[in-house]
LUMLUM-7316 format. One record per residue (C-alpha): x, y, z; residue in one letter. Coordinates in Angstrom, 2 decimals. Layout:
<rec><east>X</east><north>Y</north><up>Z</up><rest>A</rest></rec>
...
end
This chain:
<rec><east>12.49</east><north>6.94</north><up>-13.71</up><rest>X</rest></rec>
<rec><east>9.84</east><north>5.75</north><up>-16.52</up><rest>X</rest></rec>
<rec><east>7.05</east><north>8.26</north><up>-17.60</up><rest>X</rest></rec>
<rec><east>4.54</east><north>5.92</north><up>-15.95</up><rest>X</rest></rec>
<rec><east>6.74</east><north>6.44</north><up>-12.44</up><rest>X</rest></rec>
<rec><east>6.80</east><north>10.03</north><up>-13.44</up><rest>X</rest></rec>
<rec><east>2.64</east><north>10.57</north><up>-13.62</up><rest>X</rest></rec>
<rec><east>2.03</east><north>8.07</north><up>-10.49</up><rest>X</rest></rec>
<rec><east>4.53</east><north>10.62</north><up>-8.08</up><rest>X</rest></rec>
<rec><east>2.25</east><north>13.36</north><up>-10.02</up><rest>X</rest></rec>
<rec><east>-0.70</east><north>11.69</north><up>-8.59</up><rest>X</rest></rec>
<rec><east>0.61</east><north>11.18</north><up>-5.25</up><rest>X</rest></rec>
<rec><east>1.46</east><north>14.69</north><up>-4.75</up><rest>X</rest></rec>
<rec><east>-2.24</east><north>15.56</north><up>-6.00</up><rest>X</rest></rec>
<rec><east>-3.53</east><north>13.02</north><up>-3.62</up><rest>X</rest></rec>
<rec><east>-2.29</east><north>14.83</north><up>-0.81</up><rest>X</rest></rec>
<rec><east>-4.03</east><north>17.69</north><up>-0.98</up><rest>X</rest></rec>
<rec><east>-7.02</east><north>15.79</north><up>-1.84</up><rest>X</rest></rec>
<rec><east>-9.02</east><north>16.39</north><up>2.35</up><rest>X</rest></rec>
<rec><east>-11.28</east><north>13.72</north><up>3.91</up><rest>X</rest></rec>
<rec><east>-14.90</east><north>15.80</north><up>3.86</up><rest>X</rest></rec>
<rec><east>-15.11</east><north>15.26</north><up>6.98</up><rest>X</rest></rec>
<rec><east>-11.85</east><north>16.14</north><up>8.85</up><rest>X</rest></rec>
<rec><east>-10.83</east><north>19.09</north><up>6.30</up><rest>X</rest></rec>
<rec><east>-7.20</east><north>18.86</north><up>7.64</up><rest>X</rest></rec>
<rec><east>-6.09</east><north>15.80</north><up>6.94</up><rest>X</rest></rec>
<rec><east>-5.62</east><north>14.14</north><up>3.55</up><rest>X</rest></rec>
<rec><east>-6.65</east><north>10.53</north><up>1.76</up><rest>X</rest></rec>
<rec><east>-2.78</east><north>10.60</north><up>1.73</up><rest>X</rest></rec>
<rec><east>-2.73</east><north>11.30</north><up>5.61</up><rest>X</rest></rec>
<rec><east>-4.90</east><north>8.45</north><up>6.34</up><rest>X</rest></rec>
<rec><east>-3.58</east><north>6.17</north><up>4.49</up><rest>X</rest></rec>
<rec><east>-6.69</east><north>5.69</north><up>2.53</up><rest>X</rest></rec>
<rec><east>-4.69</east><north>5.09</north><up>-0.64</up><rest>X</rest></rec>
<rec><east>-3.82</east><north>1.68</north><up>-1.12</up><rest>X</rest></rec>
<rec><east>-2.27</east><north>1.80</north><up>-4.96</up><rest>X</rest></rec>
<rec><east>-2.25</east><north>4.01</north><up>-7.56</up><rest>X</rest></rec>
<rec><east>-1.48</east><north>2.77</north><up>-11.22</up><rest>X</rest></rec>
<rec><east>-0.94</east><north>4.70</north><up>-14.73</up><rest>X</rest></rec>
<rec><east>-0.89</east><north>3.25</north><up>-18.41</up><rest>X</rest></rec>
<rec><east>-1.48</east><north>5.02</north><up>-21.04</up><rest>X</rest></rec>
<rec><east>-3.81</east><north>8.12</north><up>-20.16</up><rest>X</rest></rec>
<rec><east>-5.43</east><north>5.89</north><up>-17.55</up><rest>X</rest></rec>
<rec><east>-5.16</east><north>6.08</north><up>-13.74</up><rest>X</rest></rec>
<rec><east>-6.72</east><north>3.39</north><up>-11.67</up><rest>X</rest></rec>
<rec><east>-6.57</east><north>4.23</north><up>-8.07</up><rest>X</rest></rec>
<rec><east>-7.98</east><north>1.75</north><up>-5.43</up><rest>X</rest></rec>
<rec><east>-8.67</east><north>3.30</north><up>-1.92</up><rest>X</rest></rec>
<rec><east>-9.41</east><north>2.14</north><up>1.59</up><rest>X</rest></rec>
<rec><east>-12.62</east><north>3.05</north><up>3.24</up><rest>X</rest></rec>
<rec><east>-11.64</east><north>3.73</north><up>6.85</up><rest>X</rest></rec>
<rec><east>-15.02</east><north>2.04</north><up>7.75</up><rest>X</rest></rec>
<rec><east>-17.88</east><north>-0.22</north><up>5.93</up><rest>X</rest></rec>
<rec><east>-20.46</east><north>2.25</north><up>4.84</up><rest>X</rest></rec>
<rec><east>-19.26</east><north>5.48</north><up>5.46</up><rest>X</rest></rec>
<rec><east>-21.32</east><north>8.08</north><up>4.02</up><rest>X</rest></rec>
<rec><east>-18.30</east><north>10.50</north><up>2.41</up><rest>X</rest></rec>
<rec><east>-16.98</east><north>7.53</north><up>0.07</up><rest>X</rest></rec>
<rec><east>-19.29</east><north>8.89</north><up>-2.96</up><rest>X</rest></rec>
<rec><east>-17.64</east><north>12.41</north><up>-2.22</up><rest>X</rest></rec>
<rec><east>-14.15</east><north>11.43</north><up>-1.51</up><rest>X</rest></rec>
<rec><east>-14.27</east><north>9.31</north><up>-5.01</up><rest>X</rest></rec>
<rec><east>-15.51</east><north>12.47</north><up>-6.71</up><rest>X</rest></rec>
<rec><east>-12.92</east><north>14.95</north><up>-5.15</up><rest>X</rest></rec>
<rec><east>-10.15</east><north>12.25</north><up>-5.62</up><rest>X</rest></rec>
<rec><east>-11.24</east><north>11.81</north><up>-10.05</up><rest>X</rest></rec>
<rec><east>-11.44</east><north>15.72</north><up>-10.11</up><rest>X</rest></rec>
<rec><east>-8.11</east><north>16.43</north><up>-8.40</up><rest>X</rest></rec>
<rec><east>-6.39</east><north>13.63</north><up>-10.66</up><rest>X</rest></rec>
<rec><east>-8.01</east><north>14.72</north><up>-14.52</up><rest>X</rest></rec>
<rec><east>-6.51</east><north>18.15</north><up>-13.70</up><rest>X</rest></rec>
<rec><east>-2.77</east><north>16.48</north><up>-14.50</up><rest>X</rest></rec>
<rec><east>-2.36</east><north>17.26</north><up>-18.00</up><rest>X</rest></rec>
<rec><east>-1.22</east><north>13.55</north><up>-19.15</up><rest>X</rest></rec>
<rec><east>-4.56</east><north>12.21</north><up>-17.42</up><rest>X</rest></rec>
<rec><east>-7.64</east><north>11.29</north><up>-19.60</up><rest>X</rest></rec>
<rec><east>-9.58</east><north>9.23</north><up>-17.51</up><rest>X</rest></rec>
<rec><east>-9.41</east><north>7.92</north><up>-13.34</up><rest>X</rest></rec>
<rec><east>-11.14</east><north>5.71</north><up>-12.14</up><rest>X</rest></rec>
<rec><east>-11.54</east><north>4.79</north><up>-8.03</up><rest>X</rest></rec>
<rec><east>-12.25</east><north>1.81</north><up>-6.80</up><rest>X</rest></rec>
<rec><east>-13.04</east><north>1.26</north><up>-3.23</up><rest>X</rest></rec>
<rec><east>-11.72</east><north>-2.31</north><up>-2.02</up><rest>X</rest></rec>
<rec><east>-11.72</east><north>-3.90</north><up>1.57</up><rest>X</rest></rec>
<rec><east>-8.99</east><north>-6.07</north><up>1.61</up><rest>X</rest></rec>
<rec><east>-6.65</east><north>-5.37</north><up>3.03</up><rest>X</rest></rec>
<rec><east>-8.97</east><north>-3.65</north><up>5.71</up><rest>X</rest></rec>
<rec><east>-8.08</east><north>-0.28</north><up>7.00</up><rest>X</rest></rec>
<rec><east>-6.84</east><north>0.19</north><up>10.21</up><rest>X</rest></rec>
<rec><east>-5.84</east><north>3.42</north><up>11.94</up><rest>X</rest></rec>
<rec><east>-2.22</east><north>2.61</north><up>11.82</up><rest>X</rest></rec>
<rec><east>-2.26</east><north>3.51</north><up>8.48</up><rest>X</rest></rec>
<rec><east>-2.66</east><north>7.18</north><up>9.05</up><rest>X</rest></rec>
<rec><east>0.81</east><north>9.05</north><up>8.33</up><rest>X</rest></rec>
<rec><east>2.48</east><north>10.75</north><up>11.53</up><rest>X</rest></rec>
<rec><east>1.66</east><north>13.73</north><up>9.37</up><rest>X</rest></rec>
<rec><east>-1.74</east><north>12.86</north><up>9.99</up><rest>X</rest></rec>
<rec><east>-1.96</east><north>12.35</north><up>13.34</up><rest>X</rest></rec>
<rec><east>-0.43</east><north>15.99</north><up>13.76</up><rest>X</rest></rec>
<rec><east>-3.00</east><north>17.46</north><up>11.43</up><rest>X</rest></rec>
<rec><east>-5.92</east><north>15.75</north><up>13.48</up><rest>X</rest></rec>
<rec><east>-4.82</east><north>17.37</north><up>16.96</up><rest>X</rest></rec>
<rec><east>-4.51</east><north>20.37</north><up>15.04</up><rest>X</rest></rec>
<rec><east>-8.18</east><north>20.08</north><up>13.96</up><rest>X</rest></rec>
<rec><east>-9.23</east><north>18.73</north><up>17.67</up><rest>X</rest></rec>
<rec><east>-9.57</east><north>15.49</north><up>17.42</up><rest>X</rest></rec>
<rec><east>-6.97</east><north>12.67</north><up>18.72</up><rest>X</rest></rec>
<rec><east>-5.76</east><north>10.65</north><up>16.78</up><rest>X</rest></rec>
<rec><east>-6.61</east><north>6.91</north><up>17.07</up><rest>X</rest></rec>
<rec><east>-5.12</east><north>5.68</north><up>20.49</up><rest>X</rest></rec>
<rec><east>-1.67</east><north>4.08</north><up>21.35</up><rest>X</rest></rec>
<rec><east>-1.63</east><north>0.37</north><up>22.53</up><rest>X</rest></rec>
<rec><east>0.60</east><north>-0.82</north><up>24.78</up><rest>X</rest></rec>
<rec><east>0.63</east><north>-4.82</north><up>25.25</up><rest>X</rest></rec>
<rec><east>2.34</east><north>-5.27</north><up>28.69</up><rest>X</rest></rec>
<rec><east>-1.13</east><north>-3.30</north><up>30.35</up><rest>X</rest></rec>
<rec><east>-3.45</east><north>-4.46</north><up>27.21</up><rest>X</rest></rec>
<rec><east>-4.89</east><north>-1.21</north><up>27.71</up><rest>X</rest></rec>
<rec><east>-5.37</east><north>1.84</north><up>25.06</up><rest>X</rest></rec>
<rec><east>-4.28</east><north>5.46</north><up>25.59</up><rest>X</rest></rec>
<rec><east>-5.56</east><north>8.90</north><up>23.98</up><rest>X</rest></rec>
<rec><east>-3.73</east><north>12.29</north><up>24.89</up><rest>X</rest></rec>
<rec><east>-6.12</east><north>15.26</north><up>25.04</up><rest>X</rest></rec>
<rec><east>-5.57</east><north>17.03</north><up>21.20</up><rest>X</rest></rec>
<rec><east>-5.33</east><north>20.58</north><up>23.34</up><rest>X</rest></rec>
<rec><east>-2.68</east><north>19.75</north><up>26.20</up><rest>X</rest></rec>
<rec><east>-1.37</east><north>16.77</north><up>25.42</up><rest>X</rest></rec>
<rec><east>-2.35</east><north>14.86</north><up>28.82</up><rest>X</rest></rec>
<rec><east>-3.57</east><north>11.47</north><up>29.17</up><rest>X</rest></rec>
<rec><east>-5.24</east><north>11.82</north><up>31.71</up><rest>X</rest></rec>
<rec><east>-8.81</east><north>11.60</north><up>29.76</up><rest>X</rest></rec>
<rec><east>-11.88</east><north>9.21</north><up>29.93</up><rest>X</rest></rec>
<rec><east>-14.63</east><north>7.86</north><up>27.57</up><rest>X</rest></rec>
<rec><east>-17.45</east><north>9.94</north><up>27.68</up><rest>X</rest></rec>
<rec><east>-19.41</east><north>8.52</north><up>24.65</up><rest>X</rest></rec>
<rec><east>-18.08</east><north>5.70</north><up>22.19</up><rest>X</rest></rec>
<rec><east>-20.77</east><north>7.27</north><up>19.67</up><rest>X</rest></rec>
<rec><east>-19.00</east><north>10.59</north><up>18.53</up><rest>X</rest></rec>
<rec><east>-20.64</east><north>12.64</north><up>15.37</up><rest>X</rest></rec>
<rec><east>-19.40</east><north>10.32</north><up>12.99</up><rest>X</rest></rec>
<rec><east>-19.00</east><north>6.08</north><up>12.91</up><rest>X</rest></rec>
<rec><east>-15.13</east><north>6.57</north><up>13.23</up><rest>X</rest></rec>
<rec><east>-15.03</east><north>9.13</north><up>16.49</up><rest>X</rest></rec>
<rec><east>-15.73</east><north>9.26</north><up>20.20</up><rest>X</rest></rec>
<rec><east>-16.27</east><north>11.97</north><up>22.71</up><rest>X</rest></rec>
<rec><east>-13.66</east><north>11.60</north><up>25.28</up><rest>X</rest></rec>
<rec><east>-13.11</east><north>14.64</north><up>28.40</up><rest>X</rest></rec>
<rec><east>-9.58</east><north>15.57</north><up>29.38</up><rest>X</rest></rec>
<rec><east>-9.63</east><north>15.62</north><up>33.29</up><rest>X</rest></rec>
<rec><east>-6.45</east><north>17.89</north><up>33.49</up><rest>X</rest></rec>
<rec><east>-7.53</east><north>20.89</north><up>30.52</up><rest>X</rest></rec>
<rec><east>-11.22</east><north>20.16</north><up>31.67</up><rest>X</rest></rec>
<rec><east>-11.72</east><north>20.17</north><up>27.23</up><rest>X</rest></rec>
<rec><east>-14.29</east><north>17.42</north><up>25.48</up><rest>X</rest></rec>
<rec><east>-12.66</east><north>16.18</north><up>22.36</up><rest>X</rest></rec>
<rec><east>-12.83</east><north>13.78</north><up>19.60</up><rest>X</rest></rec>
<rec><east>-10.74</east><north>11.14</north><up>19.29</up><rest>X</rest></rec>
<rec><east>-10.49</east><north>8.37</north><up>16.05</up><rest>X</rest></rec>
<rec><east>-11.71</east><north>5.09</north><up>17.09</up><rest>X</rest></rec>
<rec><east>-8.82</east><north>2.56</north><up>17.07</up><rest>X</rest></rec>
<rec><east>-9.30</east><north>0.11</north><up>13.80</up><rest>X</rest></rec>
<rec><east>-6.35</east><north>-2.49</north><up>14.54</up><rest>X</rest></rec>
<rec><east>-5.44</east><north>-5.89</north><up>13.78</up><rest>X</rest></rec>
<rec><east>-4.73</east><north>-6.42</north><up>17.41</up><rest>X</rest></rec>
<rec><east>-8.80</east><north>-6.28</north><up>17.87</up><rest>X</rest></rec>
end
């Protein structure tokens, strides 16, 4: 393994403790916000996914993500760059994750299935999935409000971002 191999695992591991603001237990790592991560020479150039256009924790996420990095020793300067192709989609997030998010409440983004062309979300609390739409507007541009008919629980769930759309 080179040295540059060496600091870019470094970075990885930092990454992953590096939590969206908004959903403190999940990672950039965990949503698969991290596109690449490159190191020459004291430099690391990171370029992220936003998981949507004009969300309002980039400026924060960018700052936690250079702070976490300059604390490896061999680091002297990071640099984040937020780019939109390829576009984010939720199938990026890690099964990792989607764990941490039911663990936190919220579900993650829905399963597919092509032969009824329709989306599912299982209740974070239970697990059922027998739930309905209660509000495609949740707190943030990413989440709904969904109600679990079986737990009687509202929840959050990630919006699905998919190629399939």
């Amino acid at each position: 393994m080179t040295v540059n191999q060496h600091i870019t695992e470094k970075i990885t591991k930092v990454l992953e403790n590096v939590k969206d603001p908004e959903i403190s237990s999940v990672s950039v790592m965990d949503l698969g916000m991290i596109e690449s991560i490159q190191f020459e020479e004291g430099r690391a150039a990171i370029k992220a996914l936003p998981t949507f256009m004009g969300c309002p924790a980039l400026e924060i996420i960018q700052k936690n993500i250079v702070s976490a990095v300059m604390e490896i020793e061999e680091i002297d300067s990071v640099s984040v760059d937020f780019i939109y192709d390829p576009p984010w989609t939720s199938d990026r997030i890690t099964a990792d994750g989607r764990e941490r998010l039911k663990e936190f409440g919220i579900a993650p983004p829905p399963v597919f299935y092509e032969e009824t062309g329709m989306w599912k979300v299982d209740c974070p609390y239970c697990g059922s999935g027998y739930t309905t739409l209660e509000n495609i507007f949740g707190p943030t541009a990413c989440r709904s409000i969904l109600y679990c008919k079986s737990c009687k629980n509202p929840f959050e769930a990630m919006k699905p971002i998919s190629t399939l759309m």
